[in-house]
The first five atom37 places (N, CA, C, CB, O) and aatype in JSON, in Angstrom:
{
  "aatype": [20, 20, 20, 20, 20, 20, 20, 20, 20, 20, 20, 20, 20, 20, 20, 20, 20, 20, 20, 20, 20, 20, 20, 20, 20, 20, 20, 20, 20, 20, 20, 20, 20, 20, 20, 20, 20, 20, 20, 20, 20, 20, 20, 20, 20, 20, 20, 20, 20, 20, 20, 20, 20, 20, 20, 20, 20, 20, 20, 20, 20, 20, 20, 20, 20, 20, 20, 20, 20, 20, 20, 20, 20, 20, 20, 20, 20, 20, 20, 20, 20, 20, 20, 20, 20, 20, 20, 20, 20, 20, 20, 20, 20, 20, 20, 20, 20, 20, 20, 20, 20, 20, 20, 20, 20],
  "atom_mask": [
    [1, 1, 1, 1, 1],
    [1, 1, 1, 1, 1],
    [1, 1, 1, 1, 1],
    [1, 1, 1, 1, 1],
    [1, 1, 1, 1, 1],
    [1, 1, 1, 1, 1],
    [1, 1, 1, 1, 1],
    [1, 1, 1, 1, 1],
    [1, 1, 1, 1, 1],
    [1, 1, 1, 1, 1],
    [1, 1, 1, 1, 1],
    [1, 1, 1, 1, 1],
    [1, 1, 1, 1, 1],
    [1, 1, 1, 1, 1],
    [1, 1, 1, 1, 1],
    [1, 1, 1, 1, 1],
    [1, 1, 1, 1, 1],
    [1, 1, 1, 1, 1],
    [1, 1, 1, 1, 1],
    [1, 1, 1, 1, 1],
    [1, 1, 1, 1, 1],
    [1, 1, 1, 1, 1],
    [1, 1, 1, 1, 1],
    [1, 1, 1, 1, 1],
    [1, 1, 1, 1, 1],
    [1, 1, 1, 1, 1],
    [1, 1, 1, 1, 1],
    [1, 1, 1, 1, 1],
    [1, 1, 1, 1, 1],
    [1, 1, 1, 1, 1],
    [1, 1, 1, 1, 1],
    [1, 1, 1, 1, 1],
    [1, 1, 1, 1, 1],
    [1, 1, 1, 1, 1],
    [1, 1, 1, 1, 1],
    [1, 1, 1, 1, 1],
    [1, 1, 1, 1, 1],
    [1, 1, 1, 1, 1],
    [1, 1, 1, 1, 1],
    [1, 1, 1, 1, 1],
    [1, 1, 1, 1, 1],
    [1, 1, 1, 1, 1],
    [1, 1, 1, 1, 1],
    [1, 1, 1, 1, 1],
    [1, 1, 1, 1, 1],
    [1, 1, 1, 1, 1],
    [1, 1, 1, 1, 1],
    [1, 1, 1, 1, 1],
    [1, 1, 1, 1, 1],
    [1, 1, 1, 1, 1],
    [1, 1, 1, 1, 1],
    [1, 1, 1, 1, 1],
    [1, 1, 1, 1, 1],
    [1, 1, 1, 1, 1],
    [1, 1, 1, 1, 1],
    [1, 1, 1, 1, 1],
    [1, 1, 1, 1, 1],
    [1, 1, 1, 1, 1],
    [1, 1, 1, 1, 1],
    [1, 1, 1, 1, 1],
    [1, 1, 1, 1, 1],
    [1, 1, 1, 1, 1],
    [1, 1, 1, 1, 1],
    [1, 1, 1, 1, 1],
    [1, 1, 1, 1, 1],
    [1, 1, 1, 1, 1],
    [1, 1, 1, 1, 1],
    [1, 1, 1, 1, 1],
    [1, 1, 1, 1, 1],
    [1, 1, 1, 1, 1],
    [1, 1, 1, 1, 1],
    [1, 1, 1, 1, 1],
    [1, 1, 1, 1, 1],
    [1, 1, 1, 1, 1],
    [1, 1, 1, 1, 1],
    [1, 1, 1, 1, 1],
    [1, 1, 1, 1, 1],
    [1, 1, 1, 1, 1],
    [1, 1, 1, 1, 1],
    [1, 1, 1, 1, 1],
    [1, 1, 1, 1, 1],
    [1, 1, 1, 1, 1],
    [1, 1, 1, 1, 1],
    [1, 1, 1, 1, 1],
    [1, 1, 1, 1, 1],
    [1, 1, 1, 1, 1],
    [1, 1, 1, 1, 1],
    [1, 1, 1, 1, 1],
    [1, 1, 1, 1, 1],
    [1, 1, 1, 1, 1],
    [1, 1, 1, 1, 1],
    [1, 1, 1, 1, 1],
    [1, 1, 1, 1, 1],
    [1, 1, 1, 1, 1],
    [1, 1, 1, 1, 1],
    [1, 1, 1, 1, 1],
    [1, 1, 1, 1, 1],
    [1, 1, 1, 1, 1],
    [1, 1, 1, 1, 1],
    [1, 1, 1, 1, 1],
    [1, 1, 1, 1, 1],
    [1, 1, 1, 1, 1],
    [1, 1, 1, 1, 1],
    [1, 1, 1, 1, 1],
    [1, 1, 1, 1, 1]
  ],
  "atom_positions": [
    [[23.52, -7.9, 17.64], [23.07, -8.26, 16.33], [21.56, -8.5, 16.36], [23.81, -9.49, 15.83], [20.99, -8.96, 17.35]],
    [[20.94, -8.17, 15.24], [19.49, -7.97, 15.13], [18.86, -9.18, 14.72], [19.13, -6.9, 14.21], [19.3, -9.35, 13.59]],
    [[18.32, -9.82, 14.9], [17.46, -10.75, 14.27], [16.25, -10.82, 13.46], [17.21, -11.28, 14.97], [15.82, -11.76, 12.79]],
    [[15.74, -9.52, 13.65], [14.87, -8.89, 12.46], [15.14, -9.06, 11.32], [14.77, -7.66, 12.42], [16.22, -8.81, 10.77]],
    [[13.82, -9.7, 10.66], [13.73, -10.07, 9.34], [12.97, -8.77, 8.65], [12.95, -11.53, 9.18], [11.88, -8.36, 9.06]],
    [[13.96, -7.99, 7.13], [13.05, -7.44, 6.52], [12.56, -8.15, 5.11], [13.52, -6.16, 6.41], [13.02, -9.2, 4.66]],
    [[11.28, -7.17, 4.37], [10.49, -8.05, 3.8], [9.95, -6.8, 2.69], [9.35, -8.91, 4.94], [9.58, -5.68, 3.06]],
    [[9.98, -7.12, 1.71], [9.29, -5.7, 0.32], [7.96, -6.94, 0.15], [10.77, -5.23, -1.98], [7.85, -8.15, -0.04]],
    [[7.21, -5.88, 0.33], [5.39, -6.44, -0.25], [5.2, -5.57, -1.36], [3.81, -6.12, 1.01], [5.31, -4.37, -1.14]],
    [[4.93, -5.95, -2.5], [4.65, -5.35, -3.56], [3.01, -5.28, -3.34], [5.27, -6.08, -4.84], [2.37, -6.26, -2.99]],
    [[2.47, -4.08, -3.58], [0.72, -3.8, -3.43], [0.44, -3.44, -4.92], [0.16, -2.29, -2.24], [1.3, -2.83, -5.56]],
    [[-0.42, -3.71, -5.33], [-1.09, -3.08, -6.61], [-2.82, -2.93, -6.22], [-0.8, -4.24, -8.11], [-3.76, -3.56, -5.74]],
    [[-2.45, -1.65, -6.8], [-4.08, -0.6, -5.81], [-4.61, -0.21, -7.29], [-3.58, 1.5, -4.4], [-4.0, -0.42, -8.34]],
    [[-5.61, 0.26, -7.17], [-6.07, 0.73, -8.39], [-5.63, 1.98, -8.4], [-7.47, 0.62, -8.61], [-5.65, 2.71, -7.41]],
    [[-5.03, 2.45, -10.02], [-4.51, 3.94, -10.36], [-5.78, 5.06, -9.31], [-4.67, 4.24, -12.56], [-5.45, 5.89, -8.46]],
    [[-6.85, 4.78, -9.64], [-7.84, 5.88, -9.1], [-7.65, 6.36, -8.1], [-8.99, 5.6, -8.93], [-8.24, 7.41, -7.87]],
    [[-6.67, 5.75, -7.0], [-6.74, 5.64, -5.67], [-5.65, 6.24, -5.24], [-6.87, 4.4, -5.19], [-5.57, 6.76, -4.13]],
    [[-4.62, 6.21, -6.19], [-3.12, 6.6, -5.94], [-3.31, 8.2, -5.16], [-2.11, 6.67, -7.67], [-2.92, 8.45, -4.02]],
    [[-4.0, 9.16, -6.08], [-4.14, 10.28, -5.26], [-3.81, 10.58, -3.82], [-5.2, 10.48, -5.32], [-2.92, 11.3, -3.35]],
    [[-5.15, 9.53, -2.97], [-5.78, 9.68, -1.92], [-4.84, 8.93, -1.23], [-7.16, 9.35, -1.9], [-5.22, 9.0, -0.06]],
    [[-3.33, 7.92, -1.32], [-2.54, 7.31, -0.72], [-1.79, 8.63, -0.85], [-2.08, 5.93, -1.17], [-1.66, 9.11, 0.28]],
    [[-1.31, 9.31, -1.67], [0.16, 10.36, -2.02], [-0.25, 11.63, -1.27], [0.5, 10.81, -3.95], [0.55, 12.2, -0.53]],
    [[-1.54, 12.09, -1.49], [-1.66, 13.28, -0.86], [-1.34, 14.42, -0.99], [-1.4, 13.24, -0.13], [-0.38, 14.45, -1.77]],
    [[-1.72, 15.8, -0.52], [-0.87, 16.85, -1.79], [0.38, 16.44, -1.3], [-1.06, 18.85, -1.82], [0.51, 15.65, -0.36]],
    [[1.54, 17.11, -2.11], [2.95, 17.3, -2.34], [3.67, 15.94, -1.71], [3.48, 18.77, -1.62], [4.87, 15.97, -1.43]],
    [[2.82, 14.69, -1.49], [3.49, 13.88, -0.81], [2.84, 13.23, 0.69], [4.67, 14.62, -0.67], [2.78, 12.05, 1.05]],
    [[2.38, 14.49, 1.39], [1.84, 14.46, 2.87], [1.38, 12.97, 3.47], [0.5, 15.46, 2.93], [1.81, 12.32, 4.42]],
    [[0.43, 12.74, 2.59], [-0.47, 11.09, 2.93], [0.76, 9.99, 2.89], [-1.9, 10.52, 1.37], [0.85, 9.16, 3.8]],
    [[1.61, 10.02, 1.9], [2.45, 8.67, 1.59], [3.59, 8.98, 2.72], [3.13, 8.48, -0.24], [3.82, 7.93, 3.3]],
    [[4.43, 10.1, 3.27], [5.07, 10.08, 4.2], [4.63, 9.85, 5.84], [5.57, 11.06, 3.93], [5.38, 9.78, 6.81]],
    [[3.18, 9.75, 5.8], [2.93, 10.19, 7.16], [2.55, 8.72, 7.49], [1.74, 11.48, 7.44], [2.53, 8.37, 8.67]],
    [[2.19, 7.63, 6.24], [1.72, 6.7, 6.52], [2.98, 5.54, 6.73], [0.71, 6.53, 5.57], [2.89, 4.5, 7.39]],
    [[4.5, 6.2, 5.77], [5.58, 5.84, 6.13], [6.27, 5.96, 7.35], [6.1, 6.19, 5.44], [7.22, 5.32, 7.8]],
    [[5.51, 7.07, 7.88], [6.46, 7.39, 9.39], [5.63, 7.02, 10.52], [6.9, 9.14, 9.68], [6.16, 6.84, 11.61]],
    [[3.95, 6.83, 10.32], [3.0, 5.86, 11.07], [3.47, 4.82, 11.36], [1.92, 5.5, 10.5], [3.57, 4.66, 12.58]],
    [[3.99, 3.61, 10.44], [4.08, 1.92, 10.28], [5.71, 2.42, 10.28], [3.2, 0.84, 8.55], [6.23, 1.44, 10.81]],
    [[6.41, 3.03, 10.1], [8.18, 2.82, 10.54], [8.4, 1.69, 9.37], [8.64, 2.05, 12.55], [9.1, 0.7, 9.59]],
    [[7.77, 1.9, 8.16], [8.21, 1.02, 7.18], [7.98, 2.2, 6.48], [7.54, -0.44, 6.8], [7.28, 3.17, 6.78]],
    [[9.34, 1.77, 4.59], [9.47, 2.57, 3.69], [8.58, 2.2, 2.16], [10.94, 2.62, 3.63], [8.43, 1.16, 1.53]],
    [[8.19, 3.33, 2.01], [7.07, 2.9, 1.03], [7.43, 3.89, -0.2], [5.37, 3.14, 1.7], [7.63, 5.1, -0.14]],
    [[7.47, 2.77, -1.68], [7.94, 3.76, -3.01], [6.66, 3.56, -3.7], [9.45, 3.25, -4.09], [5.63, 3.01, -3.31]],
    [[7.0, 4.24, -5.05], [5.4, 4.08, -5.55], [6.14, 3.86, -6.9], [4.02, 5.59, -5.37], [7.2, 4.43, -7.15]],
    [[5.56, 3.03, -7.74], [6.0, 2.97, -9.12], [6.09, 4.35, -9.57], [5.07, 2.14, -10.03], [5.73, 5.37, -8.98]],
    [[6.58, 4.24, -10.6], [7.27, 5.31, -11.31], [6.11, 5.56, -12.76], [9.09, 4.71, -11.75], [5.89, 4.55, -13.43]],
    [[5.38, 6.97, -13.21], [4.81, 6.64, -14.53], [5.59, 6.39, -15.4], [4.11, 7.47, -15.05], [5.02, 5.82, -16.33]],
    [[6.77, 6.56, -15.56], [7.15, 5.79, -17.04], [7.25, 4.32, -16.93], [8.64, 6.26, -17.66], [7.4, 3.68, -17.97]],
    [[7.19, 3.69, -15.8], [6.9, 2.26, -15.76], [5.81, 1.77, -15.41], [7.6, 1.67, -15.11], [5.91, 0.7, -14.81]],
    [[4.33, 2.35, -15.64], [3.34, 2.15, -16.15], [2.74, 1.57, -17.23], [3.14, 2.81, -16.13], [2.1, 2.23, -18.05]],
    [[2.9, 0.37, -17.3], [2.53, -0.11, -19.08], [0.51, 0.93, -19.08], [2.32, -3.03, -19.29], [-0.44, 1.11, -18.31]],
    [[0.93, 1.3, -20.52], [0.1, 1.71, -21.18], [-1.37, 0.98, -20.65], [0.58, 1.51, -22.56], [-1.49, -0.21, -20.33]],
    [[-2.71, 2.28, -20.63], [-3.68, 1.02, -20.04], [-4.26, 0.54, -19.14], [-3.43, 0.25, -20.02], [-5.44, 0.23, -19.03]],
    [[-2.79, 0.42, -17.94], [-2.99, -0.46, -16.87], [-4.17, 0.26, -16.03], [-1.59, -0.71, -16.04], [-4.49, 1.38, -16.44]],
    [[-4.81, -0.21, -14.98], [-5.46, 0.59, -14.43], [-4.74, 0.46, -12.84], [-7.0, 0.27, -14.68], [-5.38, 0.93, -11.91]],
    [[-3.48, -0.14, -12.57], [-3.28, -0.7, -11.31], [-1.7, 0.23, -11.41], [-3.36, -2.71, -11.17], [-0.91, 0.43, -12.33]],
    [[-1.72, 0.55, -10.31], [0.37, 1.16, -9.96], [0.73, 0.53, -8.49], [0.71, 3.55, -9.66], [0.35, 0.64, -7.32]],
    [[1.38, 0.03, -9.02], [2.2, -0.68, -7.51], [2.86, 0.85, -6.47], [4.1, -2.01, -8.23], [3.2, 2.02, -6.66]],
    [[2.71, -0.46, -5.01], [3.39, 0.65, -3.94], [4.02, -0.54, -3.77], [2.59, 1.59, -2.56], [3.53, -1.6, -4.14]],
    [[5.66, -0.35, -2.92], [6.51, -1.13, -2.45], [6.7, -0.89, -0.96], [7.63, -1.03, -3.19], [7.34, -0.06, -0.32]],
    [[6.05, -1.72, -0.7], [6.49, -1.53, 1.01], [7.51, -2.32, 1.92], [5.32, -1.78, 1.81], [7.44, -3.54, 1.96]],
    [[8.27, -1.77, 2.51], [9.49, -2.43, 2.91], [9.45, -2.38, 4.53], [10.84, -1.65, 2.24], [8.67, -1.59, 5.07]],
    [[10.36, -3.3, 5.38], [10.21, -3.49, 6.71], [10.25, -4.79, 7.23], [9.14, -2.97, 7.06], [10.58, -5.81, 6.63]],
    [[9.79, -4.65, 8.73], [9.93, -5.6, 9.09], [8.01, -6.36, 9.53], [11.13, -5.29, 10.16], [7.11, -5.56, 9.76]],
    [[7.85, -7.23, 9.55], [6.76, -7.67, 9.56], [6.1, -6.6, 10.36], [6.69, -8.99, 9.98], [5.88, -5.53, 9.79]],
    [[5.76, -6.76, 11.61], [5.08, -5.24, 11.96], [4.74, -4.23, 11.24], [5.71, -4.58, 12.66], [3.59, -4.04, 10.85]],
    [[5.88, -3.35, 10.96], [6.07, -2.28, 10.04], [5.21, -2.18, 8.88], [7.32, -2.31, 9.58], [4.63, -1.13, 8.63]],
    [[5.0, -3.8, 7.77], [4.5, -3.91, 7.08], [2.47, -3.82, 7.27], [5.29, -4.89, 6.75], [1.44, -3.42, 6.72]],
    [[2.85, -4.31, 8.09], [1.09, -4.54, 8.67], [0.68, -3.36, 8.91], [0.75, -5.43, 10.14], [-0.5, -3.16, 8.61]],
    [[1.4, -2.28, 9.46], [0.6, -1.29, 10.51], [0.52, -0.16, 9.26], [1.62, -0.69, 12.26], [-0.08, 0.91, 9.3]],
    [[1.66, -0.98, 7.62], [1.35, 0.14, 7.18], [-0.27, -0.42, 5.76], [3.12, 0.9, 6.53], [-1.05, 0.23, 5.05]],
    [[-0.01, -1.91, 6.02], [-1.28, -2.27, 5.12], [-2.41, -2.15, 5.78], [-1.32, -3.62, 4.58], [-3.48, -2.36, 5.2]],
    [[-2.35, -1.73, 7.28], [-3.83, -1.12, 7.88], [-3.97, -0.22, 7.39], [-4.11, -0.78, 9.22], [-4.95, -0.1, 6.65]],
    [[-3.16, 0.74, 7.55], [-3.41, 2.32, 7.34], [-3.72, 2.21, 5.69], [-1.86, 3.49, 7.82], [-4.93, 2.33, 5.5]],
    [[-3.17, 2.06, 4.77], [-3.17, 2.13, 3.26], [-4.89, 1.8, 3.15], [-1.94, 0.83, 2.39], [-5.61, 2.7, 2.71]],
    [[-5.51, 0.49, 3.58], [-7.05, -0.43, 3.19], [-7.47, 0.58, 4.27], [-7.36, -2.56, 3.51], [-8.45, 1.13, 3.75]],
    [[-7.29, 1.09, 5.38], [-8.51, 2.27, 6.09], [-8.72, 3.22, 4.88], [-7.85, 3.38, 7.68], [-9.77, 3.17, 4.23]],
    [[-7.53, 4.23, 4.52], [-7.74, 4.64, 3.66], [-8.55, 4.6, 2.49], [-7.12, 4.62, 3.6], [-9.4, 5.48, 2.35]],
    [[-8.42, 3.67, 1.62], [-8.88, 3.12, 0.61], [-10.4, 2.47, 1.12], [-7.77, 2.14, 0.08], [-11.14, 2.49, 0.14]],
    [[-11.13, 1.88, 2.34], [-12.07, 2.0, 2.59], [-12.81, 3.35, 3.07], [-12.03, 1.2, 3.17], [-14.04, 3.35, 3.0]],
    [[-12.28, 4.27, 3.45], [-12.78, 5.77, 3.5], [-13.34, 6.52, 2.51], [-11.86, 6.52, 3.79], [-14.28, 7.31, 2.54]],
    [[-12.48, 6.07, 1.42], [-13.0, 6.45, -0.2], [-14.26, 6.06, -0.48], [-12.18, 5.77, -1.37], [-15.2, 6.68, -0.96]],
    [[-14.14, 4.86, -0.08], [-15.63, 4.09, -0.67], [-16.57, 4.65, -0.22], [-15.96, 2.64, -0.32], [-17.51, 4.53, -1.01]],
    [[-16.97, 5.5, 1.05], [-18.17, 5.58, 2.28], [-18.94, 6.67, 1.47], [-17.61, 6.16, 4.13], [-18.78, 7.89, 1.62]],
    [[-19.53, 6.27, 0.87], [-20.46, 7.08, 0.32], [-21.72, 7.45, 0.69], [-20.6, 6.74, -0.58], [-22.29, 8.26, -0.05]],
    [[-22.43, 6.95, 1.89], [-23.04, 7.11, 2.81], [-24.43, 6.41, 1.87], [-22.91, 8.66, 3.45], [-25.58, 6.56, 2.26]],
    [[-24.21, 5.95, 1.09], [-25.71, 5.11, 0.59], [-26.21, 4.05, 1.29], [-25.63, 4.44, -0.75], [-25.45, 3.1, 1.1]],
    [[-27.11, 3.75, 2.0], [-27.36, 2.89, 2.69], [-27.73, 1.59, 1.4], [-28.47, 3.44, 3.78], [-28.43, 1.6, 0.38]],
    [[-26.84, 0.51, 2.09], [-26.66, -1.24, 0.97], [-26.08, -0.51, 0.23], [-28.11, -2.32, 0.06], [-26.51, -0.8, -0.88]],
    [[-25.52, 0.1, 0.15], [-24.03, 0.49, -1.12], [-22.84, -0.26, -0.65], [-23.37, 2.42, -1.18], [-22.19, -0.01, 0.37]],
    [[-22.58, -1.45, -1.71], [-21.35, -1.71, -1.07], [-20.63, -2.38, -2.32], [-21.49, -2.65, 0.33], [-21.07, -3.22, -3.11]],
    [[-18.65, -1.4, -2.21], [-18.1, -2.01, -2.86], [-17.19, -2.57, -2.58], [-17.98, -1.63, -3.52], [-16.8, -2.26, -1.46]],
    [[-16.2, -3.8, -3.41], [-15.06, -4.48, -2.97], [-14.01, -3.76, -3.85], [-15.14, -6.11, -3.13], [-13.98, -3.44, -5.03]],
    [[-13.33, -3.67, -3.01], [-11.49, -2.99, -3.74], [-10.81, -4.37, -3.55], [-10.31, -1.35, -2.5], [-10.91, -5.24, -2.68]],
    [[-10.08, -4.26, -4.67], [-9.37, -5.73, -5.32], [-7.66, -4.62, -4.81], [-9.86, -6.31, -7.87], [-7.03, -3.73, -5.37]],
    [[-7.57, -5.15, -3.87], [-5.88, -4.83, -3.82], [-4.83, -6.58, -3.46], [-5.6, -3.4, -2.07], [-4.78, -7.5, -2.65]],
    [[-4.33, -6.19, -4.49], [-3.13, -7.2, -5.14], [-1.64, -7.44, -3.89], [-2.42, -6.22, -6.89], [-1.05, -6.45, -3.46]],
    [[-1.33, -8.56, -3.57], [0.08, -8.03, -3.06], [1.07, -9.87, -3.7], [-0.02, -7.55, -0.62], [0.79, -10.92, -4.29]],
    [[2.18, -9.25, -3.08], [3.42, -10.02, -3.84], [4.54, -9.73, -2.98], [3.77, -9.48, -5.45], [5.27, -8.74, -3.02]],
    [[4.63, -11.08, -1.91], [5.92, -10.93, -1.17], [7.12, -11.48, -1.81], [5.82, -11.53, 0.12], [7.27, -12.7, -1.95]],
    [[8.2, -10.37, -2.31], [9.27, -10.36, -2.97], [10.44, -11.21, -2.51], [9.56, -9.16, -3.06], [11.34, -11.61, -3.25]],
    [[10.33, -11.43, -1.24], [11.06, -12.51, -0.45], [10.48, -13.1, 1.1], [12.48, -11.88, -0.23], [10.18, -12.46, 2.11]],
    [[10.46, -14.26, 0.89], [9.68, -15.18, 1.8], [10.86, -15.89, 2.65], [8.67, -16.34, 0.89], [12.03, -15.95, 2.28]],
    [[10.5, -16.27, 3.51], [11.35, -17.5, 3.96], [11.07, -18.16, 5.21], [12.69, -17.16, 4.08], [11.15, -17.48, 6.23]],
    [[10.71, -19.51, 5.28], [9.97, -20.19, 6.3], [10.72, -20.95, 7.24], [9.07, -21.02, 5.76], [11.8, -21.28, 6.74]],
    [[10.61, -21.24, 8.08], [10.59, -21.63, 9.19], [10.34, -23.07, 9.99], [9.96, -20.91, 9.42], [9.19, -22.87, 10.4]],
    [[10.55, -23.84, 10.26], [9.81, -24.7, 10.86], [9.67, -24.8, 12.38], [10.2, -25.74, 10.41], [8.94, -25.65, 12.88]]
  ]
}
Protein backbone atom coordinates (compact mmCIF):
# COMPACT_ATOMS: atom_id res chain seq x y z
CA UNK A 1 0.00 0.00 0.00
CA UNK A 2 1.14 3.44 -1.09
CA UNK A 3 1.38 6.23 1.09
CA UNK A 4 1.60 8.82 -1.49
CA UNK A 5 -0.37 11.74 -1.20
CA UNK A 6 -2.02 13.16 -4.45
CA UNK A 7 -2.78 16.86 -4.83
CA UNK A 8 -4.69 19.14 -8.04
CA UNK A 9 -2.94 22.74 -8.04
CA UNK A 10 -5.09 24.87 -9.93
CA UNK A 11 -2.56 27.56 -12.00
CA UNK A 12 -4.01 30.56 -13.65
CA UNK A 13 -1.41 31.89 -16.34
CA UNK A 14 -2.21 34.56 -18.48
CA UNK A 15 -4.44 33.60 -21.76
CA UNK A 16 -1.31 35.07 -23.87
CA UNK A 17 0.80 32.37 -22.74
CA UNK A 18 -1.44 29.40 -23.16
CA UNK A 19 0.03 28.92 -26.72
CA UNK A 20 3.62 28.54 -25.68
CA UNK A 21 2.50 25.89 -22.63
CA UNK A 22 0.15 23.69 -25.43
CA UNK A 23 2.40 23.78 -28.29
CA UNK A 24 1.49 22.77 -31.81
CA UNK A 25 -1.14 19.90 -31.77
CA UNK A 26 -0.51 19.49 -28.06
CA UNK A 27 3.48 18.64 -28.08
CA UNK A 28 4.57 21.30 -25.17
CA UNK A 29 1.58 20.30 -22.68
CA UNK A 30 2.28 16.43 -23.07
CA UNK A 31 5.93 16.49 -22.87
CA UNK A 32 5.81 18.67 -19.83
CA UNK A 33 3.17 16.03 -18.49
CA UNK A 34 5.43 13.15 -19.15
CA UNK A 35 8.67 15.36 -17.84
CA UNK A 36 7.06 15.93 -14.05
CA UNK A 37 4.96 12.28 -14.22
CA UNK A 38 2.07 14.56 -13.21
CA UNK A 39 -1.35 15.07 -15.26
CA UNK A 40 -2.07 18.37 -16.52
CA UNK A 41 -5.77 19.68 -18.09
CA UNK A 42 -6.31 23.01 -19.33
CA UNK A 43 -9.64 24.77 -18.94
CA UNK A 44 -11.95 24.37 -21.47
CA UNK A 45 -13.01 27.77 -23.83
CA UNK A 46 -16.47 27.49 -23.19
CA UNK A 47 -15.59 27.88 -19.54
CA UNK A 48 -13.84 30.96 -20.08
CA UNK A 49 -15.93 33.77 -18.65
CA UNK A 50 -16.06 36.41 -21.23
CA UNK A 51 -12.99 38.97 -20.90
CA UNK A 52 -10.97 37.05 -18.69
CA UNK A 53 -7.46 37.42 -19.55
CA UNK A 54 -6.32 34.29 -17.30
CA UNK A 55 -7.20 30.18 -18.24
CA UNK A 56 -6.45 27.83 -15.65
CA UNK A 57 -4.14 24.59 -15.99
CA UNK A 58 -4.90 21.73 -13.47
CA UNK A 59 -2.14 19.94 -12.34
CA UNK A 60 -2.43 16.74 -10.61
CA UNK A 61 0.14 14.35 -8.66
CA UNK A 62 2.04 13.79 -6.16
CA UNK A 63 4.09 16.58 -4.55
CA UNK A 64 7.21 16.00 -6.63
CA UNK A 65 5.34 15.52 -9.75
CA UNK A 66 3.73 18.80 -9.05
CA UNK A 67 6.93 20.81 -8.62
CA UNK A 68 8.99 19.37 -11.44
CA UNK A 69 5.99 20.25 -13.42
CA UNK A 70 5.65 24.08 -11.94
CA UNK A 71 9.47 24.31 -12.86
CA UNK A 72 9.09 23.41 -16.22
CA UNK A 73 5.63 25.50 -16.88
CA UNK A 74 7.61 29.28 -15.03
CA UNK A 75 11.05 28.18 -17.23
CA UNK A 76 8.83 28.31 -19.92
CA UNK A 77 6.91 31.27 -19.29
CA UNK A 78 10.27 33.00 -18.27
CA UNK A 79 11.74 32.13 -21.82
CA UNK A 80 8.94 34.17 -23.31
CA UNK A 81 9.89 37.11 -21.53
CA UNK A 82 13.87 37.15 -22.73
CA UNK A 83 13.77 39.68 -24.95
CA UNK A 84 17.27 40.36 -24.85
CA UNK A 85 16.86 44.21 -23.80
CA UNK A 86 19.33 44.93 -21.47
CA UNK A 87 17.17 46.35 -17.75
CA UNK A 88 14.10 44.96 -19.46
CA UNK A 89 12.39 43.35 -16.91
CA UNK A 90 9.03 41.81 -16.50
CA UNK A 91 6.95 40.06 -13.68
CA UNK A 92 4.38 37.27 -14.74
CA UNK A 93 1.63 37.12 -12.10
CA UNK A 94 0.88 33.29 -12.10
CA UNK A 95 -1.99 32.41 -9.68
CA UNK A 96 -2.26 28.93 -7.94
CA UNK A 97 -5.01 27.18 -5.68
CA UNK A 98 -4.39 23.95 -3.84
CA UNK A 99 -7.74 22.13 -4.25
CA UNK A 100 -6.93 19.85 -1.37
CA UNK A 101 -4.54 20.38 1.48
CA UNK A 102 -3.97 18.45 4.44
CA UNK A 103 -1.51 18.93 7.33
CA UNK A 104 0.34 17.22 9.43
CA UNK A 105 1.87 17.69 12.63
Amino acid sequence: MSNITNYKILLSIPTDAVGLLIGKEGKTFNEISVQSNAKLSLQLHHDICKGSRERSVIIEGDVKSIARAIKIIIHKLSCRNLSGDVGSEKTELIKWVVSQSRCSM
